[in-house]
C-alpha positions in Angstrom: 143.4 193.6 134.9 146.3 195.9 133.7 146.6 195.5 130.2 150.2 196.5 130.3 149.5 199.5 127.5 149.2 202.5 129.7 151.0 204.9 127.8 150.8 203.6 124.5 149.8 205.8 121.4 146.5 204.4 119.6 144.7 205.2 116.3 140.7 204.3 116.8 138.8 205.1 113.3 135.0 206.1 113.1 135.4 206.5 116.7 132.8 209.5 117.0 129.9 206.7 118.0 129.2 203.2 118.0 131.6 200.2 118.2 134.4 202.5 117.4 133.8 204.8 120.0 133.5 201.4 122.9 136.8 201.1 121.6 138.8 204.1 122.2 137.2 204.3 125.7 138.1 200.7 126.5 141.7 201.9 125.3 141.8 205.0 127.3 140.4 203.1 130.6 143.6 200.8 129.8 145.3 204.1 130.2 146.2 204.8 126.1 146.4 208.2 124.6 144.1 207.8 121.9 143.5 209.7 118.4 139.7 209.7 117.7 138.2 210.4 114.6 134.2 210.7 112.7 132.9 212.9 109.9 130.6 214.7 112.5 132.9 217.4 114.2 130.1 218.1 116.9 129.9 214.8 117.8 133.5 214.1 118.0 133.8 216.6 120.2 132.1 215.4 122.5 133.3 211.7 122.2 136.6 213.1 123.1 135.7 216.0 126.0 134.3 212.3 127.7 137.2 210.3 127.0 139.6 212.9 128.6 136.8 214.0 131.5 136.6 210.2 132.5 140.0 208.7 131.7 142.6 212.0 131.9 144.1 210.7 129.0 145.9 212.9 126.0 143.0 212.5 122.9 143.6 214.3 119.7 140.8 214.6 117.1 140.9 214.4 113.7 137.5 215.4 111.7 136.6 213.8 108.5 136.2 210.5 106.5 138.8 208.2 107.0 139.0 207.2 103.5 140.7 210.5 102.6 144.1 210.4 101.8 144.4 214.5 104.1 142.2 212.6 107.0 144.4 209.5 106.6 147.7 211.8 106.9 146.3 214.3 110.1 145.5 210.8 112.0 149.2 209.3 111.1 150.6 212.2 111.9 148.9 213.0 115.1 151.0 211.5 117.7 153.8 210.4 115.6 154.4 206.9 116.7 151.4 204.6 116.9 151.3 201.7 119.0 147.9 200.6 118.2 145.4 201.0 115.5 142.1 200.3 115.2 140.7 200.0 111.8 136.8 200.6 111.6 134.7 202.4 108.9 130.9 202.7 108.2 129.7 200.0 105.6 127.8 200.7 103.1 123.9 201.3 103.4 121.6 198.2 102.9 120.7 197.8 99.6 119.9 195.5 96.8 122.5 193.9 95.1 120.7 194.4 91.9 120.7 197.8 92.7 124.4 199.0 93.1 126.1 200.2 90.3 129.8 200.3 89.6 130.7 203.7 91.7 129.0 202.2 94.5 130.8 199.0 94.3 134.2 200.6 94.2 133.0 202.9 96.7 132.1 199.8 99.4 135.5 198.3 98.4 137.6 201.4 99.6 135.9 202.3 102.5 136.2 198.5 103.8 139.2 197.0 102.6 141.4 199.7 100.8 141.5 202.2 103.7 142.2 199.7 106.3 145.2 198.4 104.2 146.5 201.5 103.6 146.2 202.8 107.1 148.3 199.4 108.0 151.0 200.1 105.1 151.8 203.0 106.8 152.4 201.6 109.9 153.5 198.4 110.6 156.9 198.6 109.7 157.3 200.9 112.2 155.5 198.7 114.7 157.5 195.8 113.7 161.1 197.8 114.6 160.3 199.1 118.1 159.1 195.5 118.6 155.2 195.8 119.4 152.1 196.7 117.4 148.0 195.9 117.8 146.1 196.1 115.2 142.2 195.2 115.3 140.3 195.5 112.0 136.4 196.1 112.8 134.7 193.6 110.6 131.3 192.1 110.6 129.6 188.7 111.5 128.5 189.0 108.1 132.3 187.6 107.2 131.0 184.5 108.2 127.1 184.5 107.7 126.1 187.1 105.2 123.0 188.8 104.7 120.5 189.8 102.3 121.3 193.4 101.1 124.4 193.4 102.9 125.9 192.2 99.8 128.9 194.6 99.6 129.6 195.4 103.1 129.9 191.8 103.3 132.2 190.9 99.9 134.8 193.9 100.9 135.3 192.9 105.0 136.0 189.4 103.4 138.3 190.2 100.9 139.9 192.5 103.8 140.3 189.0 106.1 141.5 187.2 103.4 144.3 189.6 102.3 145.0 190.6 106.1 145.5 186.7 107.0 148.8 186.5 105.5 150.2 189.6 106.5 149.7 188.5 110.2 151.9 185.9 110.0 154.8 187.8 108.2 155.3 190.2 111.6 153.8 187.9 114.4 157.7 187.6 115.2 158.1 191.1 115.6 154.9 191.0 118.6 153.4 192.6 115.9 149.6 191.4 116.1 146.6 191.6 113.0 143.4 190.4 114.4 139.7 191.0 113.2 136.7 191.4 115.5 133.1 190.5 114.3 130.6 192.3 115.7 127.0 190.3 115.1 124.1 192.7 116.3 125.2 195.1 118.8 123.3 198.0 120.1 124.1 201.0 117.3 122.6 202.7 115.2 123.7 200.5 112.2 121.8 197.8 113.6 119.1 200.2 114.1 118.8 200.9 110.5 119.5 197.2 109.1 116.4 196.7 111.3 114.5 199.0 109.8 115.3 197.5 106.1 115.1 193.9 106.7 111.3 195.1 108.4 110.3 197.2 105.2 111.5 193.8 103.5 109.2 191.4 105.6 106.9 193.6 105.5 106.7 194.0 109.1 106.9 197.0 112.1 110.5 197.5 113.4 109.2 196.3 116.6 108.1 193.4 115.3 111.3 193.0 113.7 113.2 193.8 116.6 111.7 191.3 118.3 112.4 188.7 116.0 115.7 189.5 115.6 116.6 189.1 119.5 114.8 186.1 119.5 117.4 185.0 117.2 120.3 185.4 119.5 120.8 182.9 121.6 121.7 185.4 124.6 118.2 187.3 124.0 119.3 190.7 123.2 121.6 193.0 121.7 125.1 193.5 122.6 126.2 196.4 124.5 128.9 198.3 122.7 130.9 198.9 126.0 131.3 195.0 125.9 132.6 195.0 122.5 135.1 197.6 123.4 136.4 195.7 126.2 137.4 192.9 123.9 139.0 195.1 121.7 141.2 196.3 124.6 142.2 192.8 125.3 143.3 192.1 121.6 145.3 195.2 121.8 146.8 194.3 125.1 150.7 193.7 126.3 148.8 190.1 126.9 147.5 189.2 123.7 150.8 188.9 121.8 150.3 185.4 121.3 147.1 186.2 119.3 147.2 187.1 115.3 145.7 186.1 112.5 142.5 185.3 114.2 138.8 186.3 114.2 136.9 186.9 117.1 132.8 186.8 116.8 131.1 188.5 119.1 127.7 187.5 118.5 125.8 186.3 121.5 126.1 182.9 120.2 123.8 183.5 116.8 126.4 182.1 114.6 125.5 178.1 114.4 129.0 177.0 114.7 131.5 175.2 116.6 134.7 176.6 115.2 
């Protein structure tokens, strides 16, 4: 399918590895120039030498934690207009709620719900006056089914919906689109390492944890990033414009619900 975006300018955050990184190369397949970004500069590197060897699109790098305003400015300012951002940041690290204290709290809070907004003050305006704009906001299935020490990751990415929700509908008429994806236990090393803490929990071997967890899932494994970047692409597609406001859980069917 053509997704009717070759050409297009797109933002993907915490794109070095992971979900984000399924995302900017579903975008550049799709035939967007895309603006990649991750704290690691070696590893960004070579996240965007692949993008451009396999897709031959224009990629632009920008080094550093998103949650800086000088980061935040270098990846506005790449390309100049953005079509399309994806917003996606590390969560905090599992831990006991009991355990946070206030810097950490405020910490979580930025990194999953004020950065994202201020990355989408900056540009939907602009979005809304050429007449088209994507955004996808990275979230968790933990929105919707939250988990033991997950605590803050999961009170920030709700609190990011919930303010987001509104918004949507105040530029939908500009086919200007805000939609959240929830990824439930994908292949990546965040799951690797919520693994590992939910088996030091149980008191159990991460294999044996593993195990149980993909027994879980109703489809019997982990997702594959590459399929989470895919749908991505679609959200952010020339196709998708009657879609906003929405969350999207990709989860192999391990939430228990029917809507």
């Amino acid at each position: 399918m053509d997704y009717g975006i070759r050409g297009r300018k797109a933002i993907v955050c915490a794109s070095s590895r992971g979900l984000g990184r399924a995302c900017a190369m579903a975008l550049a397949e799709a035939g967007c120039d895309v603006v990649v970004n991750g704290r690691d500069e070696s590893t960004l590197s070579q996240t965007a030498a692949e993008i451009r060897r396999l897709h031959g699109v224009e990629v632009r790098q920008v080094a550093g934690d998103v949650s800086d305003r000088d980061v935040q400015q270098r990846l506005l300012g790449a390309f100049g207009e953005i079509d399309i951002l994806v917003n996606n940041n590390g969560g905090p690290p599992p831990k006991d709620f009991r355990a946070l204290d206030r810097q950490a709290m405020l910490d979580g809070v930025v990194q999953n719900m004020v950065t994202p907004i201020e990355l989408i003050q900056a540009l939907i305006d602009g979005m809304a006056e050429r007449g088209f704009g994507r955004i996808v906001n990275i979230t968790s299935l933990a929105v919707y089914q939250p988990l033991g020490g997950l605590e803050l990751s999961s009170g920030a990415r709700a609190g990011l919906t919930s303010f987001l929700s509104g918004v949507a509908r105040t530029v939908a008429g500009r086919n200007v689109t805000i939609n959240n994806l929830l990824p439930g236990k994908f292949d990546t090393d965040r799951i690797r390492k919520t693994i590992e803490f939910a088996a030091q929990r149980a008191g159990r071997t991460v294999e044996e944890q593993a195990a149980k967890g993909n027994a879980d899932i109703p489809a019997g494994r982990l997702g594959r990033p590459e399929e989470f970047g895919q749908a991505c692409a679609f959200l952010c597609s020339a196709h998708a414009g009657y879609i906003t406001g929405q969350n999207l859980r990709l989860d192999g069917g391990l939430f228990p619900g029917a809507f």
